[in-house]
VOZA-479300 format. One record per residue (C-alpha): residue number from 1; residue in one letter; x, y, z. Coordinates in steps of 0.2 Angstrom, whole numbers. Layout:
N
<rec n="NUM" res="a" c1="X" c2="Y" c3="Z"/>
...
***
This chain:
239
<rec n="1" res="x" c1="94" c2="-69" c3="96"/>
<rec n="2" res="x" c1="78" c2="-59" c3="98"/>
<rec n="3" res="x" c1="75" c2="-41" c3="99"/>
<rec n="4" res="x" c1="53" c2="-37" c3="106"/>
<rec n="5" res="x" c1="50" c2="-18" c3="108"/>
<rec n="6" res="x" c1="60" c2="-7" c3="98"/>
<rec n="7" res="x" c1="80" c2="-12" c3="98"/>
<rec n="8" res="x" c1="96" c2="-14" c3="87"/>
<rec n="9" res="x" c1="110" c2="-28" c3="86"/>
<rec n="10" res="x" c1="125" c2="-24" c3="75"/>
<rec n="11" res="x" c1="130" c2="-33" c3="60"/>
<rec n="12" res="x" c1="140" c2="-49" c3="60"/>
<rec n="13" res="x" c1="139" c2="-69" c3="58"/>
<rec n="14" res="x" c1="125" c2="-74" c3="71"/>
<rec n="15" res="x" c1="124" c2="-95" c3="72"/>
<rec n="16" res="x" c1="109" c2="-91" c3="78"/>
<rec n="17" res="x" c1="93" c2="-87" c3="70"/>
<rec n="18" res="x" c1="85" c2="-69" c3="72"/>
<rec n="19" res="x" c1="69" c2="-66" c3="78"/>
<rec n="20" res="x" c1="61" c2="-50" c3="77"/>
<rec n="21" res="x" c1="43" c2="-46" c3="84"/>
<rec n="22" res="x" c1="42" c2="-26" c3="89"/>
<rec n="23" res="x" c1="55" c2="-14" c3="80"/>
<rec n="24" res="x" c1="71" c2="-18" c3="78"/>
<rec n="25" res="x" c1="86" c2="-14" c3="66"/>
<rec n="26" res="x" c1="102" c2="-22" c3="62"/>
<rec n="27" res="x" c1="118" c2="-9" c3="58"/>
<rec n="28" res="x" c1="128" c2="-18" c3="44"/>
<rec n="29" res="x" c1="130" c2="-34" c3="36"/>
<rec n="30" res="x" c1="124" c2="-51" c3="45"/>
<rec n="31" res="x" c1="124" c2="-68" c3="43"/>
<rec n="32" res="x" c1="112" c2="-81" c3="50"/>
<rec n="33" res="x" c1="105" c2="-98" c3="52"/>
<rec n="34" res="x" c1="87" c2="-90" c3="48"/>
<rec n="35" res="x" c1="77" c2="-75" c3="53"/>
<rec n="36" res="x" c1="58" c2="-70" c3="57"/>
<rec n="37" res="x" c1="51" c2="-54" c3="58"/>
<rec n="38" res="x" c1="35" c2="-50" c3="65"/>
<rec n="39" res="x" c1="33" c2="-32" c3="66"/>
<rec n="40" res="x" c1="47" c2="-20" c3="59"/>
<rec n="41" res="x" c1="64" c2="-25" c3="54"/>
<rec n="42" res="x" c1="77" c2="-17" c3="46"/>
<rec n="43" res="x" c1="94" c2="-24" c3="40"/>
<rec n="44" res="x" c1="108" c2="-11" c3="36"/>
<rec n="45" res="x" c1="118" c2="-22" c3="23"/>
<rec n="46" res="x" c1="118" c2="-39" c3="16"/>
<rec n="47" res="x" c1="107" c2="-52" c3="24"/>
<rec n="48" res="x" c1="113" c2="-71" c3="22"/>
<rec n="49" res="x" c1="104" c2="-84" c3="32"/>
<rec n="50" res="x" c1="105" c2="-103" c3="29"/>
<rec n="51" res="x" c1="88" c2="-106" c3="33"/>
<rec n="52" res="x" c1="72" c2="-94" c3="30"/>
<rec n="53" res="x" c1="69" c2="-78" c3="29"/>
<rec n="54" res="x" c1="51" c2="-73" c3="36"/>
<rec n="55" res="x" c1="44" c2="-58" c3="34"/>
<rec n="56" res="x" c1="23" c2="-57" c3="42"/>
<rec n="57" res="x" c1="27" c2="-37" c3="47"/>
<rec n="58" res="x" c1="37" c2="-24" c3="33"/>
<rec n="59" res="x" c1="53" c2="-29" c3="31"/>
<rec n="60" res="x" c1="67" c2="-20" c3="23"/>
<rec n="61" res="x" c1="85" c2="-28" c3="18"/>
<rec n="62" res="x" c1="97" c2="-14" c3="13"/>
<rec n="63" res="x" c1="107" c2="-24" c3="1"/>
<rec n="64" res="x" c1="104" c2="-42" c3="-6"/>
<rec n="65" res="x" c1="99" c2="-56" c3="1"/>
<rec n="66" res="x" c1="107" c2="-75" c3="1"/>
<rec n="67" res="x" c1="93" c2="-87" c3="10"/>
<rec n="68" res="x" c1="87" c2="-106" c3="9"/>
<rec n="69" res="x" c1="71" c2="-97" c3="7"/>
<rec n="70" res="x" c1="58" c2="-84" c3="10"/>
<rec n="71" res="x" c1="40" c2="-82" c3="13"/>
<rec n="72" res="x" c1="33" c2="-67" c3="14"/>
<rec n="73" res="x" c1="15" c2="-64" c3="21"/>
<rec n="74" res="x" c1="19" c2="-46" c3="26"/>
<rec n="75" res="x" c1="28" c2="-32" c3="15"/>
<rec n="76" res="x" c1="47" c2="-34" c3="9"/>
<rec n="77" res="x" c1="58" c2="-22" c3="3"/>
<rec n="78" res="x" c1="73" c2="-30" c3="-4"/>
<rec n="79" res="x" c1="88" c2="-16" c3="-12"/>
<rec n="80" res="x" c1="96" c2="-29" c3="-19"/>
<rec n="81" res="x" c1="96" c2="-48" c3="-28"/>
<rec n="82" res="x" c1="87" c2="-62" c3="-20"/>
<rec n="83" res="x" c1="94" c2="-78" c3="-23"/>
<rec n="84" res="x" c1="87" c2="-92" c3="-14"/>
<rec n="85" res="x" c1="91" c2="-110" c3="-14"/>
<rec n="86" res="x" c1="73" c2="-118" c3="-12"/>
<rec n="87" res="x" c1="56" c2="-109" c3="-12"/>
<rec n="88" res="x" c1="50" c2="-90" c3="-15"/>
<rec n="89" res="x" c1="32" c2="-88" c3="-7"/>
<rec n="90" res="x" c1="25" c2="-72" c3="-8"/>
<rec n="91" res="x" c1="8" c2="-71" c3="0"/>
<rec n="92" res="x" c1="9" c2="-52" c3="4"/>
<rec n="93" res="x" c1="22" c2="-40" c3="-7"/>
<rec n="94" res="x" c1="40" c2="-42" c3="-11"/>
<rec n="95" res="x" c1="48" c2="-29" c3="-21"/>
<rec n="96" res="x" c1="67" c2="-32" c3="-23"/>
<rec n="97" res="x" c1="81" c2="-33" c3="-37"/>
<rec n="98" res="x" c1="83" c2="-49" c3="-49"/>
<rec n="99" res="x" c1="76" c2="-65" c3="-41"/>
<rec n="100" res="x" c1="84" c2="-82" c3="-41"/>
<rec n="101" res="x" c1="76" c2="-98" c3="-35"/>
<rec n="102" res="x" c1="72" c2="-115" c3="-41"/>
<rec n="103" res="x" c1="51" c2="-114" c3="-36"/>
<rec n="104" res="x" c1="43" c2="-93" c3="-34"/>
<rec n="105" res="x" c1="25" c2="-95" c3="-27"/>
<rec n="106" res="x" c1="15" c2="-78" c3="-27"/>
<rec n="107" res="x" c1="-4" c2="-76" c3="-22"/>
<rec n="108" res="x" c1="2" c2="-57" c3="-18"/>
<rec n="109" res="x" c1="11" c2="-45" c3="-27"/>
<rec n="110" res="x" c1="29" c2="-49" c3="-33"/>
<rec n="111" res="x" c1="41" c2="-34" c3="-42"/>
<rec n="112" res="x" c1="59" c2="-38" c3="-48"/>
<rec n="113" res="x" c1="68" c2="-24" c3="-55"/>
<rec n="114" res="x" c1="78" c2="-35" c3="-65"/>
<rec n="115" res="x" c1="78" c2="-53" c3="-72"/>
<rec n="116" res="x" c1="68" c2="-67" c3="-62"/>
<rec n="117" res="x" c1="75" c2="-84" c3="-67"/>
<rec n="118" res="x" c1="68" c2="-103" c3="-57"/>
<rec n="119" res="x" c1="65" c2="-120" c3="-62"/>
<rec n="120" res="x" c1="45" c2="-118" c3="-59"/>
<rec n="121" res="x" c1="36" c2="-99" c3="-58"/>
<rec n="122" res="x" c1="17" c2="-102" c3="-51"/>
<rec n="123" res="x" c1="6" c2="-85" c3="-50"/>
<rec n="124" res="x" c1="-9" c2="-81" c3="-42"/>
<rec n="125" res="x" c1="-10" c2="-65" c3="-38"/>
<rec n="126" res="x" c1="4" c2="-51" c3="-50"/>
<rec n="127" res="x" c1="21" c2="-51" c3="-54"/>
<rec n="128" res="x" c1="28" c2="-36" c3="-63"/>
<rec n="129" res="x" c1="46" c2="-39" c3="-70"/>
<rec n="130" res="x" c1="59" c2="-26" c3="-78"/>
<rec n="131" res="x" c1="69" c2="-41" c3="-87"/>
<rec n="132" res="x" c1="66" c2="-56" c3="-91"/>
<rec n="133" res="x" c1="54" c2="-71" c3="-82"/>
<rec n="134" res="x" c1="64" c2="-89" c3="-87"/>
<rec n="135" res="x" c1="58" c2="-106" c3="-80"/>
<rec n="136" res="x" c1="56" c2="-124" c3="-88"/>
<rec n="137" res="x" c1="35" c2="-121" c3="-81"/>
<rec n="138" res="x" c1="27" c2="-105" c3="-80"/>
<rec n="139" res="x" c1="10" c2="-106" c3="-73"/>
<rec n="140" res="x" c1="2" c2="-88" c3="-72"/>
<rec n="141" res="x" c1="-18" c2="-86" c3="-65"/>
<rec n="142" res="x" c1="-19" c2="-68" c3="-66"/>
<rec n="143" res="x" c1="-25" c2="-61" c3="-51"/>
<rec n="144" res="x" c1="-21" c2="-43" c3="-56"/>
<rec n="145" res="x" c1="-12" c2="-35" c3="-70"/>
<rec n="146" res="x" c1="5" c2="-41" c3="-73"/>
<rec n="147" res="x" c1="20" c2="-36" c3="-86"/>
<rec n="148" res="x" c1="37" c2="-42" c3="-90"/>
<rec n="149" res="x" c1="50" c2="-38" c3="-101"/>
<rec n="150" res="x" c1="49" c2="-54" c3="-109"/>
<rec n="151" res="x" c1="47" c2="-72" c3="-105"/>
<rec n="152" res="x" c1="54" c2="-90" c3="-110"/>
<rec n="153" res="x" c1="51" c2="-107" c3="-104"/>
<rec n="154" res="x" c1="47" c2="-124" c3="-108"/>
<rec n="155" res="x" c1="29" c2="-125" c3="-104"/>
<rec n="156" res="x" c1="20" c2="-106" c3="-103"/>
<rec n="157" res="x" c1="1" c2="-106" c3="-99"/>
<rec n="158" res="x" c1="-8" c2="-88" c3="-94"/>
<rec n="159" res="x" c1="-27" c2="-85" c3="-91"/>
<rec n="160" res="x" c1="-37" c2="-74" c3="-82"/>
<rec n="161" res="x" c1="-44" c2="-78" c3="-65"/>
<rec n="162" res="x" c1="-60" c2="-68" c3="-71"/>
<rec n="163" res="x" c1="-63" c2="-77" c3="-87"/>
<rec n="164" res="x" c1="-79" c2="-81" c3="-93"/>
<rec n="165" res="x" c1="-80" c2="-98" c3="-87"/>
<rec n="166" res="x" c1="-82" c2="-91" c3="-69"/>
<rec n="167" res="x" c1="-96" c2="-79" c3="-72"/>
<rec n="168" res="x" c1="-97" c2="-73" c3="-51"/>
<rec n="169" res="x" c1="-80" c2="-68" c3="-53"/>
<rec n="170" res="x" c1="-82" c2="-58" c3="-69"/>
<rec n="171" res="x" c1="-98" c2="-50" c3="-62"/>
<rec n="172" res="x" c1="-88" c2="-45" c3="-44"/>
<rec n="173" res="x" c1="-74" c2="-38" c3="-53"/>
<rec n="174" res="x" c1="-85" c2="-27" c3="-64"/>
<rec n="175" res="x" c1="-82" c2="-37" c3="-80"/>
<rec n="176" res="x" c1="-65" c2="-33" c3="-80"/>
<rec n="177" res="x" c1="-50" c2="-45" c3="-85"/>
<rec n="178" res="x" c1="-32" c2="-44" c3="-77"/>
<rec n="179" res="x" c1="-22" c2="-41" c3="-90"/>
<rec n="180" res="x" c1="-1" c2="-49" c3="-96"/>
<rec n="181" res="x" c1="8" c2="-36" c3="-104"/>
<rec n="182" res="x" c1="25" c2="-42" c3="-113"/>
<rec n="183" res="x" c1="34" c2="-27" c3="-122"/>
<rec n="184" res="x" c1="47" c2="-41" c3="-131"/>
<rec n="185" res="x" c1="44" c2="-57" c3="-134"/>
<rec n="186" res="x" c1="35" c2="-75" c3="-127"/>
<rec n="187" res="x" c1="46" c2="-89" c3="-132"/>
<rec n="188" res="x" c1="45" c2="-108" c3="-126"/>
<rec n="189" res="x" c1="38" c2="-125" c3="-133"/>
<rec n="190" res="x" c1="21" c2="-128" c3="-126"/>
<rec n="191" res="x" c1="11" c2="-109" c3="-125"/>
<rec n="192" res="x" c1="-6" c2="-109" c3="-120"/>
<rec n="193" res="x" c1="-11" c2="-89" c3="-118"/>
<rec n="194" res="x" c1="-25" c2="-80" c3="-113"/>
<rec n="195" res="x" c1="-29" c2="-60" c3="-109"/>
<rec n="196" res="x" c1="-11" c2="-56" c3="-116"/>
<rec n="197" res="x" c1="-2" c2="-42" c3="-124"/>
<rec n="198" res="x" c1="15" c2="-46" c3="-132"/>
<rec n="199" res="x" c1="25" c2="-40" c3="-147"/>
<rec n="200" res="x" c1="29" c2="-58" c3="-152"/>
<rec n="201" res="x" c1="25" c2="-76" c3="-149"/>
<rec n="202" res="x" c1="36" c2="-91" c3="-153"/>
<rec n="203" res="x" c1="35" c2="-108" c3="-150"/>
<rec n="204" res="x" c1="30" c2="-127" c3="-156"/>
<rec n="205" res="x" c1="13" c2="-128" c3="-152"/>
<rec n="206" res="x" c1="5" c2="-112" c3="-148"/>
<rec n="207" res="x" c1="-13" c2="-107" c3="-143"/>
<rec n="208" res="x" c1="-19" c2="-91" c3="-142"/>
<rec n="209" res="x" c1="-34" c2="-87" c3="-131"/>
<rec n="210" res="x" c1="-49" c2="-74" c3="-128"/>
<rec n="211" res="x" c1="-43" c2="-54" c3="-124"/>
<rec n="212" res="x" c1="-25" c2="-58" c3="-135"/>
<rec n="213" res="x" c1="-17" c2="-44" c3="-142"/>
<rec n="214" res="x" c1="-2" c2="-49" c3="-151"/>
<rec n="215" res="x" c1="9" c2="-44" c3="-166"/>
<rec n="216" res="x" c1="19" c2="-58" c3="-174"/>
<rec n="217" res="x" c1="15" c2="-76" c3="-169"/>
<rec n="218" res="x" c1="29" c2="-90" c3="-175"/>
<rec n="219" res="x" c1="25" c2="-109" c3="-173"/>
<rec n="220" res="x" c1="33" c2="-124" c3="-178"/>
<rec n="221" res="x" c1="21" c2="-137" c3="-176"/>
<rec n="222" res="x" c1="4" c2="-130" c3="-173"/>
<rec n="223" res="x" c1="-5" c2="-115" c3="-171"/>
<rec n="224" res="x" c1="-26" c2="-111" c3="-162"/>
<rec n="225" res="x" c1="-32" c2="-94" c3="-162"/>
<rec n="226" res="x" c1="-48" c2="-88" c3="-153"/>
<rec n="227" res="x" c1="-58" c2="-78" c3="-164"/>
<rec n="228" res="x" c1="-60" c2="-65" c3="-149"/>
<rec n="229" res="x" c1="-40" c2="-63" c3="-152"/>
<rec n="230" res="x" c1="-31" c2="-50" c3="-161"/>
<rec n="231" res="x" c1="-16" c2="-57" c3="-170"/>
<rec n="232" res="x" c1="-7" c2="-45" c3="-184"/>
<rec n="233" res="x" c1="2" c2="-61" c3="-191"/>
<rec n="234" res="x" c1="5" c2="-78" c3="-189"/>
<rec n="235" res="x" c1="19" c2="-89" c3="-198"/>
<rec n="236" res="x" c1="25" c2="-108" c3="-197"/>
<rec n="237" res="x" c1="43" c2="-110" c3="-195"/>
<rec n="238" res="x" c1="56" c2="-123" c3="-197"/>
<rec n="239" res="x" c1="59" c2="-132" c3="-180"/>
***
């Protein structure tokens, strides 16, 4: 099913997938083997599709999302959750309720106005969550300033893309660093942190980098603070 030029379809199960590559908007509720839109799409409802969701113009989903998975390249507007089976690959923006996936990718911009819960989180650009981020590995290379409610995972490693061991980066961006800012608390096993701002940090083995600002850290096994850190307190505790 496609719609080129400016067009509607009405909601309903499509065993099909939707293509959409000029302006084109769907009235209600519809299910899918996968969709793709390339200019301006608009779903009225609930969007379920087996397959994937692609989005390289400015989409906007009325209502939550079901999908294998989605790539985004473009600009998505999601009202309600997204729960994917597979992979979340934001290259553009997404901004959408809570997320659920097993692998999220961004090199954009990601927003969740809620939790966002995967087996593997891997950023490269910002994500700004209102709950909390939850994944066995959470990689985060800041390309721009980033927050979260809290976080919690297995293996948690944050640093800076403009550190200064890239010193042309530092001197493009004007010296600045992008910055993570947690208003709860950081808790996994391995944590390895750089350019941070949290209330508390908990884990086994902890390691807290250059342009830290935290108030309480808790460690069970060992603890590394970079003199160019600001910790207010730092505790072992029982494992």
């Amino acid at each position: 099913m496609k719609i080129a030029g400016s067009g509607s379809l009405p909601g309903g199960d499509y065993n099909e997938e939707i293509n959409i590559s000029g302006s084109g908007r769907i009235t209600g509720n519809v299910s899918c083997t996968g969709m793709n839109i390339a200019g301006s799409g608009r779903v009225d409802g609930n969007l379920a599709c087996n397959g994937e969701l692609h989005i390289s113009g400015s989409g906007k989903i009325a209502g939550a999302v079901r999908a294998g998975s989605i790539h985004t390249s473009g600009s998505a507007s999601i009202d309600g959750p997204a729960s994917v089976n597979e992979e979340i690959h934001i290259s553009g923006s997404m901004h959408s309720g809570p997320v659920r996936c097993t692998l999220l990718r961004v090199s954009g911009s990601a927003k969740a106005d809620g939790d966002v819960s995967a087996e593997e989180v891997v950023i490269r650009g910002a994500i700004h969550a209102a709950g909390l981020i939850n994944a066995e590995k959470i990689d985060m290379e800041l390309g721009g300033n980033s927050d979260a409610d809290s976080i919690g995972g297995s293996t948690i490693e944050v640093r800076s893309r403009a550190t200064s061991r890239n010193l042309f980066a530092r001197i493009f961006s004007g010296g600045a660093f992008s910055t993570l800012t947690v208003a709860n608390s950081i808790e996994g096993d391995l944590i390895s942190l750089e350019n941070t701002v949290a209330a508390s940090v908990t884990g086994r083995i902890v390691k807290i980098g250059p342009n830290c600002r935290i108030g309480q850290v808790y460690y069970s096994e060992g603890v590394e603070i970079s003199p160019e850190a600001s910790v207010d307190r730092y505790d072992m505790i029982n494992a």
